[in-house]
N, C-alpha and C positions, 0 to 999 in steps of 0.2 A: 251355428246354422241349425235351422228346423224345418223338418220336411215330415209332410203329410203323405204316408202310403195306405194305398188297400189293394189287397190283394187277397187270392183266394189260397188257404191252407197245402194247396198242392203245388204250389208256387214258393214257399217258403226254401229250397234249398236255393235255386236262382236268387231269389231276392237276398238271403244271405251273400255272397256272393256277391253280388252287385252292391252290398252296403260294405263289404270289405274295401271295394278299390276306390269306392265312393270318398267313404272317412278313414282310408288307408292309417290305423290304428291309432286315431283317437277315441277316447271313451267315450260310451254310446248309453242312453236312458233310452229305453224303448218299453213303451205302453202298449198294452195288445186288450182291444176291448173289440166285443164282438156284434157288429154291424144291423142296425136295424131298417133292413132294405126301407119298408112302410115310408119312415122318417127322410130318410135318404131319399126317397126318389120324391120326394113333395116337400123338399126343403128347397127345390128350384122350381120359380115360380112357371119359367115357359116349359121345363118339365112335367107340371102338377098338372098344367090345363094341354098337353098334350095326350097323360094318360086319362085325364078326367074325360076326353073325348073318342079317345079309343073305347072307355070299359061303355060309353051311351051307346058307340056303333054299334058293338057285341051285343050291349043288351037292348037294341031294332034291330039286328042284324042289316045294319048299314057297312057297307066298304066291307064287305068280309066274303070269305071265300070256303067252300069245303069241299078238302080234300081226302082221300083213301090213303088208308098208312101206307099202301103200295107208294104212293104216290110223293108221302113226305118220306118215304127211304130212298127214291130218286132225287131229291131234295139234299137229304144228308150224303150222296154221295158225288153234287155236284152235277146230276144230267137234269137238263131243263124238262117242265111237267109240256 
C-alpha cells in the first residue's frame, strides 16, 4: 500500500498515531520532503485560475473588503462583523 500525506509539523504526534493502527506494525519507508506551497497550489488547474482571479481582484480592488483588526478579532472569535 501507498499513501500520500501532508500535514503540518505540529500534527506529527497524531498522524504517528494514526500510522500505527493504520499499518498496525508492518515496516514503513517514509519520505519527508518539504512542501512548495507556489507549486502545490498551481499544480490544479481550476485551483491556478481561481487564485489567478483573486490576486486581479486585490490588485483593482474588486470583490474585497476592509476591515479593522478590531473587527478581524470578532472574526477569530466567531461573533459576526
Amino acid at each position: 500500500m501507498t499513501a500520500t500525506y501532508q500535514i503540518q509539523p505540529n500534527e506529527l504526534n497524531q498522524f504517528i498515531e494514526s500510522l500505527r493502527k493504520s499499518f498496525k506494525g508492518s515496516p514503513l519507508k517514509i519520505i519527508v520532503e518539504e512542501i512548495d506551497e507556489t507549486t502545490y497550489l498551481l499544480s490544479n488547474e481550476q485551483r491556478a485560475k481561481r487564485l489567478e482571479r483573486a490576486i486581479k481582484n486585490v490588485r483593482e480592488n474588486n470583490n474585497t473588503k476592509t476591515i479593522t483588526f478590531d473587527e478581524l478579532d470578532e472574526l477569530e472569535k466567531g461573533t459576526a462583523i
